[in-house]
Steps between C-alpha positions, in 0.01 A plus 500: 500500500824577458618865360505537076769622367526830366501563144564839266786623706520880394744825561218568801583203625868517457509828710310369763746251557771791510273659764559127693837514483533856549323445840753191669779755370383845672434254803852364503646880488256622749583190701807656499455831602376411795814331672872521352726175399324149492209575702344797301537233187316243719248688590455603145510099371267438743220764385556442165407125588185584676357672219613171228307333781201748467539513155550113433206425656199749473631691166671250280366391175524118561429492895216265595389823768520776224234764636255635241482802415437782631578373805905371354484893372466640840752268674725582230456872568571452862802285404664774300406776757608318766868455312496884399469564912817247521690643255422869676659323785779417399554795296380449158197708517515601143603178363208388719211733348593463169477106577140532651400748260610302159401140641187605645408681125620153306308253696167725499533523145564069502215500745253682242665302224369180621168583647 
């Protein structure tokens, strides 16, 4: 059966999509921090891109493999702790908590929301 599509979008909603983007972005910088020129941007493109591949498949709202919850909650938690740890690599470790911190807190709250 194929996925439905989502209906009564709200502000929750809206920042969790922030939290998305916010997530390819602190990859891309830590990416960055870890090598200097072309290669540390690489590196950062290509992490970002692994977790829209994560994402795409296991966490998005249309995908045919969306998890259920709770088990989308914890691989969501793992995602963003496991980009906190990047961005502590490559030097962002405060942009990095706050990102863990605030994304974990929105999609618990979307989590309990739709249970």
């Amino acid at each position: 059966m194929p996925p439905q599509k989502p209906e009564d979008l709200g502000p929750l909603d809206a920042v969790a999509f922030l939290c998305e983007i916010a997530m390819v972005v602190l990859l891309v910088l830590a990416g960055h921090g870890f090598a200097d020129g072309w290669r540390g941007w690489a590196v950062g493109v290509f992490l970002a891109m692994v977790a829209v591949g994560i994402w795409a498949q296991w966490m998005a709202p249309l995908s045919v493999r969306r998890l259920d919850q709770p088990t989308r909650l914890v691989v969501q938690v793992m995602l963003f702790i496991t980009v906190a740890l990047y961005a502590a690599a490559g030097g962002l470790w405060w942009q990095g908590i706050v990102f863990a911190v605030l994304s974990i807190g929105v999609f618990v709250v979307q989590a309990a929301k739709d249970a």
